[in-house]
C-alpha positions as CSV (number, residue, x, y, z in Angstrom):
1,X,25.1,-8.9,24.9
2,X,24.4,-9.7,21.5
3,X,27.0,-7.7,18.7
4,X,25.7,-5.3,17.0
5,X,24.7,-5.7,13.4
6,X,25.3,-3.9,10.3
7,X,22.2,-3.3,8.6
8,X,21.7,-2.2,4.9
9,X,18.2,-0.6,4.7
10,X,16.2,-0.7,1.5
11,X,13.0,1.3,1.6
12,X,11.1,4.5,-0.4
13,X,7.9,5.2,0.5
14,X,6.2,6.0,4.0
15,X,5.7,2.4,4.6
16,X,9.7,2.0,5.0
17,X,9.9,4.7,7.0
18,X,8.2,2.9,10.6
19,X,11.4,0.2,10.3
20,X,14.0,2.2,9.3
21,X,12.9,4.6,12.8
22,X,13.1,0.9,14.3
23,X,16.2,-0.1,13.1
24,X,17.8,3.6,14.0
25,X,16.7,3.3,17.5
26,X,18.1,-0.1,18.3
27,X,21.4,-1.5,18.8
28,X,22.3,-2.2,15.7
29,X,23.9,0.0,13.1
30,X,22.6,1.3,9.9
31,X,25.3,1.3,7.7
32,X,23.2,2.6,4.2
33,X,20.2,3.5,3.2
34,X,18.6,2.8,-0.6
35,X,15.8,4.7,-1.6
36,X,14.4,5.4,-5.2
37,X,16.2,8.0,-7.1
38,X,14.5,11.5,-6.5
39,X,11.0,12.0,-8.7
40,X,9.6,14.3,-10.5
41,X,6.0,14.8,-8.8
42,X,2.6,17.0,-8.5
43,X,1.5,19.6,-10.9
44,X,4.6,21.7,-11.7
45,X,6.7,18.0,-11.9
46,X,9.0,19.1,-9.2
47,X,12.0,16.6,-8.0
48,X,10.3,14.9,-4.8
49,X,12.2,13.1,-2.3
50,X,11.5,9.9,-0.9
51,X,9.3,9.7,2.8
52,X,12.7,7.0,3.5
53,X,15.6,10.0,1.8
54,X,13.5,12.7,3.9
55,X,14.1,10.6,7.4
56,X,17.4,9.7,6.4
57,X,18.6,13.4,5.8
58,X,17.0,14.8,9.1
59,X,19.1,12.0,11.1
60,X,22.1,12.0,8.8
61,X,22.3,8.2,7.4
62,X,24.8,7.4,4.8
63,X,21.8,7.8,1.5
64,X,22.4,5.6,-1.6
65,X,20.3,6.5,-4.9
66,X,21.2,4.4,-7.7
67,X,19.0,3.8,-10.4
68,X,19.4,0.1,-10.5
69,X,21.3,-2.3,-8.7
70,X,22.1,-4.2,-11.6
71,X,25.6,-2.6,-12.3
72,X,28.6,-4.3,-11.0
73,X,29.9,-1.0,-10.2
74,X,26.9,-0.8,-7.6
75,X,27.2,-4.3,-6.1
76,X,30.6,-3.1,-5.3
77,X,29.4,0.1,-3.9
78,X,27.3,-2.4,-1.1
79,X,29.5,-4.9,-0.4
80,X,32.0,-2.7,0.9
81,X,29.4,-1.8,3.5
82,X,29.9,-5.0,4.9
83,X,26.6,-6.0,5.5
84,X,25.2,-8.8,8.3
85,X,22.2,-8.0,6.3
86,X,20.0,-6.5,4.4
87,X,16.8,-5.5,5.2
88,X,13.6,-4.3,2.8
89,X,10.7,-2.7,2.9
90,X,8.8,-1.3,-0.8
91,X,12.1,-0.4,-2.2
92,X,10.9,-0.7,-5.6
93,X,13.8,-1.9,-7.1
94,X,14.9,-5.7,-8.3
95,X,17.2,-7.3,-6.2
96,X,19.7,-9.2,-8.5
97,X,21.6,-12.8,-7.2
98,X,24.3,-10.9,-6.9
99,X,23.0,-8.6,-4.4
100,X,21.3,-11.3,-2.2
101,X,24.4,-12.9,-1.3
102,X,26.1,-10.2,-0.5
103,X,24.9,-9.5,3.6
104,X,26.4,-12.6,5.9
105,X,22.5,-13.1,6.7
106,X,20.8,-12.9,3.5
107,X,18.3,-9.9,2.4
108,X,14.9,-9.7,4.6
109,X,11.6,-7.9,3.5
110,X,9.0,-6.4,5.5
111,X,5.7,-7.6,3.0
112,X,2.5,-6.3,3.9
113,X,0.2,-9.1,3.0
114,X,0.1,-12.7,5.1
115,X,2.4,-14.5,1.9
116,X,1.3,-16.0,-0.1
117,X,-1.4,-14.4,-0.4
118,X,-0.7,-11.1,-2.5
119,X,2.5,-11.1,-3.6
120,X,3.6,-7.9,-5.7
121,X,3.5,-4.1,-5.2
122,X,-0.4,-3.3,-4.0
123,X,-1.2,-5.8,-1.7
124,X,-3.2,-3.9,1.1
125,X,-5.4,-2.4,-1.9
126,X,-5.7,-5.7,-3.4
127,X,-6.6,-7.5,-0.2
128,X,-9.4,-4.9,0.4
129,X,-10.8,-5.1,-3.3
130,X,-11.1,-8.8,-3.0
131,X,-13.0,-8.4,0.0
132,X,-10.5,-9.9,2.4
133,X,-11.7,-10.2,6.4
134,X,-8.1,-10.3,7.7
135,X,-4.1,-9.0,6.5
136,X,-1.3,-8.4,8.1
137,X,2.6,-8.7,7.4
138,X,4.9,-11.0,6.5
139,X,8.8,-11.3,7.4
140,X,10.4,-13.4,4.5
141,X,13.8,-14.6,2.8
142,X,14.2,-13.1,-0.3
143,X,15.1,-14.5,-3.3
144,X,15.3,-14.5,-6.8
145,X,11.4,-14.4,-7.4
146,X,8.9,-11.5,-6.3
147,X,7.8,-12.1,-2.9
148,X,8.5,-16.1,-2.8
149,X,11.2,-16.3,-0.6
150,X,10.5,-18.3,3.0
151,X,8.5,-17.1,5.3
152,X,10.0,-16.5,9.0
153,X,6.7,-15.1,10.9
154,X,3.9,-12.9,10.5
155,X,1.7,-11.1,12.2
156,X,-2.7,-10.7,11.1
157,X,-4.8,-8.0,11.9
158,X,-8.6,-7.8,11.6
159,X,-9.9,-5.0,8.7
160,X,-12.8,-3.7,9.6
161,X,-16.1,-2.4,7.9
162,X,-15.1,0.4,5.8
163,X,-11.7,0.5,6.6
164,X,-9.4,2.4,4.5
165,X,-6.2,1.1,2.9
166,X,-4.5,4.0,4.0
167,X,-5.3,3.4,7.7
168,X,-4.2,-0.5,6.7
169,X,-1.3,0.7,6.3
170,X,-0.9,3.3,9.2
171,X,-1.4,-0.2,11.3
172,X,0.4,-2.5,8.9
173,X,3.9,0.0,9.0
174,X,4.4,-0.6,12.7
175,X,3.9,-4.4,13.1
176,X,6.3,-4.7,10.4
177,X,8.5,-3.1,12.4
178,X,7.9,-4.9,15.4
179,X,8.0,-8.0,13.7
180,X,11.3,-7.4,12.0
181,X,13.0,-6.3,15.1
182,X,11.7,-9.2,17.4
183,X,13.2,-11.8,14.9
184,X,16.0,-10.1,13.4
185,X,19.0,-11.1,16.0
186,X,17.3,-14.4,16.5
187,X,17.5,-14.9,12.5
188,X,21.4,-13.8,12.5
189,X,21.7,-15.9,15.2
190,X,20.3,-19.2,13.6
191,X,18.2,-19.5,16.4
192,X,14.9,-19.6,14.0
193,X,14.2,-21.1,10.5
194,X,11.4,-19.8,7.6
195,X,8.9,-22.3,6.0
196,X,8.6,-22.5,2.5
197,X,5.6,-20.7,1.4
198,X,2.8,-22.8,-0.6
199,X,2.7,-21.5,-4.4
200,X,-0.8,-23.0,-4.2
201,X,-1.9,-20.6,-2.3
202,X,-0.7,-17.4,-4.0
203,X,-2.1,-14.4,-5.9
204,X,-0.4,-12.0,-7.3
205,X,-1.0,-8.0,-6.4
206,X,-0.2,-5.4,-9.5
207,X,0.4,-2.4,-8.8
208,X,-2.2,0.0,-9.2
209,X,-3.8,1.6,-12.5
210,X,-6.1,5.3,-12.0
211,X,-7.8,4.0,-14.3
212,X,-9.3,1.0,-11.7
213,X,-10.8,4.0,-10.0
214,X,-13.7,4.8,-12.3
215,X,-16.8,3.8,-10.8
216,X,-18.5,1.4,-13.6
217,X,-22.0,1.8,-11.6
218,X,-23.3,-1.9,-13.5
219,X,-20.9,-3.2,-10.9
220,X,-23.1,-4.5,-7.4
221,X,-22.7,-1.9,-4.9
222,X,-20.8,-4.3,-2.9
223,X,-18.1,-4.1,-4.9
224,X,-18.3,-0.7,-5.7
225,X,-17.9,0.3,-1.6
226,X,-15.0,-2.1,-1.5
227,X,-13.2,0.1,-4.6
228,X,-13.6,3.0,-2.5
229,X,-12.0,1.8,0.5
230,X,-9.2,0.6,-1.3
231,X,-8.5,3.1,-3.3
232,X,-8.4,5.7,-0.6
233,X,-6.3,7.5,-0.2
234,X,-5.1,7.2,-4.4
235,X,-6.1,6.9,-6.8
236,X,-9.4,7.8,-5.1
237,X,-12.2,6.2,-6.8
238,X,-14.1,8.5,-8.8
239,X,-17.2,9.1,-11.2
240,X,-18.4,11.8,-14.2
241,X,-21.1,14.1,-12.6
242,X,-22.3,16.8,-15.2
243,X,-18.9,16.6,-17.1
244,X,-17.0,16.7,-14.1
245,X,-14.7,14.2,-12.5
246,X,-16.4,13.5,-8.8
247,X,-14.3,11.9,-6.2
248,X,-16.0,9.3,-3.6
249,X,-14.0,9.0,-0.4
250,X,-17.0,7.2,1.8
251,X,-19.7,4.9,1.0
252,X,-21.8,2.2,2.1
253,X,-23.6,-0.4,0.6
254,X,-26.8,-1.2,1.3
255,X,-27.8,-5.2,0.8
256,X,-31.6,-5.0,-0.3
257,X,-33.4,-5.2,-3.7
258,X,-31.8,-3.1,-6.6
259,X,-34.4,-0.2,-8.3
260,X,-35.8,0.0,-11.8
261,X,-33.6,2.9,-12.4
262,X,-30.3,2.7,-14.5
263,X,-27.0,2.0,-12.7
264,X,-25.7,5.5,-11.9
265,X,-29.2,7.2,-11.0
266,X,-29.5,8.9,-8.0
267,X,-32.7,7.7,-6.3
268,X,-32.9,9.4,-3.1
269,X,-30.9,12.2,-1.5
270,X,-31.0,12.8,2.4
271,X,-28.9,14.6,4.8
272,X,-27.2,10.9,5.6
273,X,-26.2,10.7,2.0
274,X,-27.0,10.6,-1.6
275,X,-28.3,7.2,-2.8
276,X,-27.5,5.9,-6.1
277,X,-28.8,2.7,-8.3
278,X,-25.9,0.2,-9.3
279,X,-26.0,-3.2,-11.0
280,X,-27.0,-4.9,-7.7
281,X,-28.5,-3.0,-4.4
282,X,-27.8,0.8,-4.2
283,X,-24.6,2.9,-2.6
284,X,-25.1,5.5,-0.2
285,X,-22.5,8.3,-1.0
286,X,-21.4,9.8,1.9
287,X,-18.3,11.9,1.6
288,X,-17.3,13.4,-1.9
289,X,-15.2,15.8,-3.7
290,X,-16.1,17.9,-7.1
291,X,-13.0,18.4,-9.0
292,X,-11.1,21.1,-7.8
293,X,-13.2,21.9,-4.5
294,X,-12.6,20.5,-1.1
295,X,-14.0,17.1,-0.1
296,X,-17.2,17.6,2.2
297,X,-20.2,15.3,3.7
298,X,-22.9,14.5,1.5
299,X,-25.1,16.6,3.4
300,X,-22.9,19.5,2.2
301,X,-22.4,18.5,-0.9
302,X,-26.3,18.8,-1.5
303,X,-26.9,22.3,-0.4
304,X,-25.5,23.2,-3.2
305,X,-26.5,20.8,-5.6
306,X,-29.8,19.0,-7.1
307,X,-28.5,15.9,-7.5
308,X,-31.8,13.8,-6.9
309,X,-32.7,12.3,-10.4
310,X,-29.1,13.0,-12.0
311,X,-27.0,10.0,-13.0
312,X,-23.5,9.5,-12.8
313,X,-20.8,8.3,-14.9
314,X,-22.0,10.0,-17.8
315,X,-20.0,12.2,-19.5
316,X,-22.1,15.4,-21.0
């Protein structure tokens, strides 16, 4: 029987939370947990805790906070942990040298993207904006650069049409786990290696700006669909309709010849969904949300408003 090992989780939003549940209920031992200072969040800017700080208080784990783990001070703090190693998973926080070499087995992240393809903080949104037919997560090395570390396995799924990226990552958070536990005693154990990963081959993910959200209806409707899917479920791409900001949670794009009307118009309005001209073909809104009411069907939405002949994303 294998020894235990002494884990070091790093993690913050509900992403991390599906390993560190791994982790807990294994053999080994989690002997920290780093999270993101607490943040001020919402409307009245209250102090929010972390999906990862909320798990770890209801179960009791030893919670780290620091602001940076730059400060030698810091390092200290998680060496004396003792680490076998350290494990990530959108921490949000810069690893320094210093840090890496601390755990006997070096510093593992959970990536949700097939490296190198999307490396940096968005890279289930970015996969579905550039139209990507397949993702899935990575298990890499780190090291000193964002996301270029070897790669020791992953694991693809399929996205299909219309697919969110929040339910990409409801399916992405579990295979991470799953990976990371079927190759984490075998990796201690220098039983199995990582490849180097082709910098040919990568793109780079940003993390995400509301501002990507608004609709620009001169886009094709192709596009347009795949902005809705990844932005769901934030920033939530959105549109002006009569001076007000309106939220599209659903849409599909239909692939035949685009009107004469403007990009934005509203063509036809049916109880299936509310049909509007863009730059190329024509979106069929199906779910939506008027600022500060509830999100409903487009069916819904149309009983109580004549939308037919309006155009969108003009402000009045």
């Amino acid at each position: 029987m294998p020894t235990p090992l002494r884990v070091i989780y790093a993690g913050t939003p509900e992403f991390a939370v599906s390993a560190l549940n791994a982790l807990v209920h294994s053999s080994h031992q989690v002997v920290a947990v780093y999270t993101q200072p607490d943040r001020p969040a919402g409307r009245g800017r209250k102090l929010t805790l972390s999906p990862v700080k909320e798990f770890g208080l209801a179960r009791g784990l030893k919670l780290m906070q620091p602001d940076s783990l730059k400060q030698s001070e810091v390092q200290s703090a998680l060496a004396e942990f003792k680490p076998d190693v350290m494990v990530v998973a959108a921490y949000g926080l810069i690893l320094p040298k210093a840090v890496l070499e601390i755990p006997r087995c070096g510093c593992l992240n959970i990536h949700a993207s097939l490296l190198p393809r999307w490396r940096g903080a968005a890279p289930i949104q970015r996969a579905l904006l550039a139209g990507d037919r397949v993702t899935g997560v990575s298990l890499m090395v780190m090291n000193a650069g964002l996301d270029t570390g070897p790669v020791i396995a992953t694991r693809s799924v399929a996205v299909r049409p219309n697919q969110t990226a929040g339910e990409i990552h409801d399916a992405l958070a579990p295979l991470g786990a799953a990976l990371l536990l079927e190759y984490l005693e075998d990796w201690c154990a220098g039983k199995v290696s990582a490849i180097p990963q082709d910098s040919t081959q990568a793109c780079y993910a940003p993390k995400l700006d509301k501002g990507e959200a608004a609709i620009q209806w001169q886009h094709p409707a192709e596009f347009i669909q795949r902005q809705i899917v990844a932005f769901n479920p934030w920033p939530v791409a959105h549109t002006q309709y009569q001076g007000q900001a309106l939220r599209i949670w659903a849409a599909e794009a239909l692939d035949h010849v685009t009107p004469a009307e403007a990009p934005g118009c509203v063509r036809k309005t049916s109880p299936n969904g509310i049909e509007v001209v863009t730059g190329k073909g024509v979106l069929v809104i199906k779910q939506l949300q008027l600022a500060g009411g509830k999100t409903m069907s487009a069916a819904a939405f149309l009983n109580a408003h004549a939308v037919l002949g309006q155009r969108l994303g003009v402000s009045s």
